[in-house]
C-alpha positions in Angstrom: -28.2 48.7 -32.5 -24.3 47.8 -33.4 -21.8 47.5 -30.9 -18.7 49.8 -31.9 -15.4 48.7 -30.8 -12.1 50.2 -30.9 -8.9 48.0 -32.0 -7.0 48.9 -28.8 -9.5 46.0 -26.4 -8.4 43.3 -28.8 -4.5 44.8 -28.5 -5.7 44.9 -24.7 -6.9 41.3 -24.4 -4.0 39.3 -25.9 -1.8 41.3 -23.6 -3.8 40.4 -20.6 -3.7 36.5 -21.9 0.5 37.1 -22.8 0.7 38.0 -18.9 -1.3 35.7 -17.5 0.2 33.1 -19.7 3.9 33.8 -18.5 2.6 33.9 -14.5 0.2 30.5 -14.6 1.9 28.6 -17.0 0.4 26.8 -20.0 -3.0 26.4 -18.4 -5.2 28.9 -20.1 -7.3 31.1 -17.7 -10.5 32.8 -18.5 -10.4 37.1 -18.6 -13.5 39.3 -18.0 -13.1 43.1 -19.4 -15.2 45.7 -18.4 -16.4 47.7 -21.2 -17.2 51.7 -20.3 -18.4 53.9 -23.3 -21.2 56.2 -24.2 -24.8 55.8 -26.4 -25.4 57.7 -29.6 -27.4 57.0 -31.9 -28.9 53.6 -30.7 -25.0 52.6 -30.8 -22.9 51.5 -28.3 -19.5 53.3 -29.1 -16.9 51.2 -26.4 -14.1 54.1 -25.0 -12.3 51.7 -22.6 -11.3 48.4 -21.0 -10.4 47.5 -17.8 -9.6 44.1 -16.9 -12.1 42.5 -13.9 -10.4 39.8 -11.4 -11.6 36.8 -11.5 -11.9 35.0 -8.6 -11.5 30.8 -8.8 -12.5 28.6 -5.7 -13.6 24.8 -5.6 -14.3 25.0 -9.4 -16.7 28.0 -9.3 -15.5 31.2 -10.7 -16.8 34.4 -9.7 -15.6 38.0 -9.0 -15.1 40.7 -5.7 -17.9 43.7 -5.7 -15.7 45.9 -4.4 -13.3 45.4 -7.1 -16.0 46.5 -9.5 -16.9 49.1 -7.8 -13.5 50.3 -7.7 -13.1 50.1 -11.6 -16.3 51.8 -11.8 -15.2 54.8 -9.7 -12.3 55.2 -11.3 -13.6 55.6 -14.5 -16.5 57.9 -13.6 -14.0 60.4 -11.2 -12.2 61.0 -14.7 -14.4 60.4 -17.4 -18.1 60.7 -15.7 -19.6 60.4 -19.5 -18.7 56.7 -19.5 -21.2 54.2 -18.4 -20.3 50.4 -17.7 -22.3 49.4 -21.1 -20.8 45.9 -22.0 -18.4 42.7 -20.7 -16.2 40.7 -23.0 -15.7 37.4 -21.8 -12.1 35.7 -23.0 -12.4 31.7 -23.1 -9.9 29.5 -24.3 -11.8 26.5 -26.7 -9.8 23.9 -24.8 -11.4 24.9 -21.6 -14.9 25.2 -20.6 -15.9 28.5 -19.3 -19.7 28.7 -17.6 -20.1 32.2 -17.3 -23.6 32.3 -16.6 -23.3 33.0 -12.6 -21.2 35.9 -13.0 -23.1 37.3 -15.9 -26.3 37.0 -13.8 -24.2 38.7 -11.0 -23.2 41.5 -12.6 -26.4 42.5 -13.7 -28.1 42.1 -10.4 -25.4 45.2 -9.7 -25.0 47.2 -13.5 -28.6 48.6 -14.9 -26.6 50.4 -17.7 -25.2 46.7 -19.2 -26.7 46.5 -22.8 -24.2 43.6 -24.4 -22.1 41.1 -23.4 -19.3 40.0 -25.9 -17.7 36.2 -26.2 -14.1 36.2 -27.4 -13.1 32.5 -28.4 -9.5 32.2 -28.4 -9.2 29.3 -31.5 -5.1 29.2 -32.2 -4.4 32.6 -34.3 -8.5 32.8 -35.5 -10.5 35.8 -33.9 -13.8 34.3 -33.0 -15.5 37.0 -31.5 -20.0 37.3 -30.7 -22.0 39.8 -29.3 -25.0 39.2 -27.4 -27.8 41.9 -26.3 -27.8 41.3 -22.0 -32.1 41.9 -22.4 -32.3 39.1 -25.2 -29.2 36.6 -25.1 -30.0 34.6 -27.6 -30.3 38.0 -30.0 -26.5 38.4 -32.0 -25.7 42.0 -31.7 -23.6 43.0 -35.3 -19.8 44.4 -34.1 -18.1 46.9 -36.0 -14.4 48.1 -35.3 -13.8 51.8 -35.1 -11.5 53.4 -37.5 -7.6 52.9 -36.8 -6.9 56.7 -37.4 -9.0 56.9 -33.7 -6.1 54.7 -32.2 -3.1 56.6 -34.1 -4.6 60.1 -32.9 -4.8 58.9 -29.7 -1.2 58.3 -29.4 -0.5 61.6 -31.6 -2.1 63.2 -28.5 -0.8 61.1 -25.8 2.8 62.5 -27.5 1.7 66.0 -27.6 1.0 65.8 -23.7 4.0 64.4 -22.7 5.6 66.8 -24.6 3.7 69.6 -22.7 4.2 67.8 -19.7 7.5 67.8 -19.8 7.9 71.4 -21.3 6.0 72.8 -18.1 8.2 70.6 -15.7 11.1 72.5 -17.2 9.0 75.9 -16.7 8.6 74.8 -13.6 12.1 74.1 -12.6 13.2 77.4 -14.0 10.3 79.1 -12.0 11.6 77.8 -8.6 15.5 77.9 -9.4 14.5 82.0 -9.5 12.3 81.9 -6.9 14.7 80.4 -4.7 17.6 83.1 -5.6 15.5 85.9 -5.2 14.2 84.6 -1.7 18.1 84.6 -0.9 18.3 88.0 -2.1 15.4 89.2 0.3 16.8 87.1 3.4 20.1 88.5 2.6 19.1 92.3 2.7 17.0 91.5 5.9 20.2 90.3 7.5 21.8 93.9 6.9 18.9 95.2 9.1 17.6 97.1 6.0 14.0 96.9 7.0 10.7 98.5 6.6 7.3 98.1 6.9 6.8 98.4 3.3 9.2 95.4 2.6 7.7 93.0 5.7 4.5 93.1 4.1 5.6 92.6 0.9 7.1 89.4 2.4 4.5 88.8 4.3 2.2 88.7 1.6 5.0 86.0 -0.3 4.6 83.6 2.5 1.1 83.7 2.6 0.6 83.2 -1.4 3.6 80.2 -0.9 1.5 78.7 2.0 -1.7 78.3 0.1 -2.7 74.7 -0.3 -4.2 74.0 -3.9 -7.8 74.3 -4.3 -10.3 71.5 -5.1 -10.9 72.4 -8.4 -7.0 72.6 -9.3 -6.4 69.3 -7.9 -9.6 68.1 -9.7 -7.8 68.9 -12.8 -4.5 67.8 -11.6 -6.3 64.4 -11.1 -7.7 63.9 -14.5 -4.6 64.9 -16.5 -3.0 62.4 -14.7 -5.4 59.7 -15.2 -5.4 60.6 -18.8 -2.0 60.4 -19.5 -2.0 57.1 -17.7 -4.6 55.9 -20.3 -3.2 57.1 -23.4 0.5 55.1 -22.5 -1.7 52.0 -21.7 -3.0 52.9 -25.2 0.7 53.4 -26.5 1.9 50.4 -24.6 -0.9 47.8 -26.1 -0.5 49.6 -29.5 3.4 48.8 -29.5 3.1 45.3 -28.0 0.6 44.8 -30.5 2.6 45.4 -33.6 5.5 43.5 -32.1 3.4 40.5 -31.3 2.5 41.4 -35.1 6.5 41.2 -36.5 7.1 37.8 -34.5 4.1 35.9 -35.9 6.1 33.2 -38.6 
């Protein structure tokens, strides 16, 4: 079993360590990621990354349940393939980081956890380990997916914008007629020219304007949304990361 990772959580990580950096100062804090992402072939291929709070009180860092269960429901009202499958922990060498307790913690609450991933932050190095969550002391081998996963990604998070904003503007034109033609209708009802024919023709246009939006349309709605919101964090990290790239001496 190899753990597959895409490029995009490293991109992810040093961004999360860039912002926390600029709002605490020079004192390096630790970062937990939750890793969601599907089983084939004895392999766990990693999808996403979602960045869990960590909480720090009298020297003892832990975390809120209800702010993983949050992440988790999120995830699985868009993408219910994903399971919670792995944690990467983010420690600076400088600074111990015992994250035993909330290792233990989290799986007393996540059966589906197979690995757990150290990422060592030594000046410009990449010191990354994998660990199986069953056998900790067992190295699990890491392999990073292909790039051309991460460009096509952003290809498609392109194309959608593009059709996102193509149906706005068929959506714009659709009302802008709608509208004129209802003026048209209220006008001609204003010169008394009325039958029963015509008021339940317009009766039948109220009711169809009235209808709320089914379930299954705002189901839809929903995950489009939350997709395009993940493919920008994937063009946003991808950006960040190749200018973090240019300004490296």
């Amino acid at each position: 079993m190899e753990v597959l990772l895409p490029p995009v959580i490293i991109l992810q990580v040093n961004q999360s360590l860039d912002v926390k950096r600029v709002l605490g100062g020079s004192r390096p804090e630790p970062l937990c990621l939750l890793l969601f992402g599907e089983i084939s072939h004895s392999n766990v291929i990693v999808h996403y990354g979602l960045e869990l709070p960590l909480l720090e009180e009298n020297g003892t860092i832990s975390y809120a349940s209800d702010a993983l269960n949050k992440r988790i429901g999120l995830v699985r009202s868009v993408l219910p393939q994903l399971q919670l499958l792995g944690i990467i922990f983010v420690i600076d060498s400088s600074l111990p980081f015992h994250f035993d307790t909330i290792l233990d913690a989290l799986m007393s609450e996540v059966e589906t956890l197979k690995s757990f991933l150290i990422y060592t932050i030594q000046g410009n190095k990449l010191d990354l380990r994998c660990h199986q969550i069953d056998e900790p002391r067992h190295r699990m081998p890491v392999r990073f997916l292909n790039n051309d996963t991460l460009l096509a990604a952003i290809d498609d998070s392109q194309h959608l914008r593009n059709e996102d904003k193509n149906d706005h503007e068929k959506q714009k034109d659709f009302k802008e007629k709608l509208i004129s033609r209802i003026s048209n209708i209220i006008r001609y009802l204003e010169q008394g020219q009325v039958t029963d024919s015509i008021l339940r023709k317009i009766n039948l246009l109220v009711l169809q304007l009235k209808k709320a939006p089914t379930n299954d349309i705002e189901q839809q709605v929903l995950e489009k949304e939350m997709e395009l919101q993940l493919l920008n964090i994937i063009c946003d990290q991808w950006e960040t990361g190749h200018t973090l790239g240019r300004s490296d001496p």
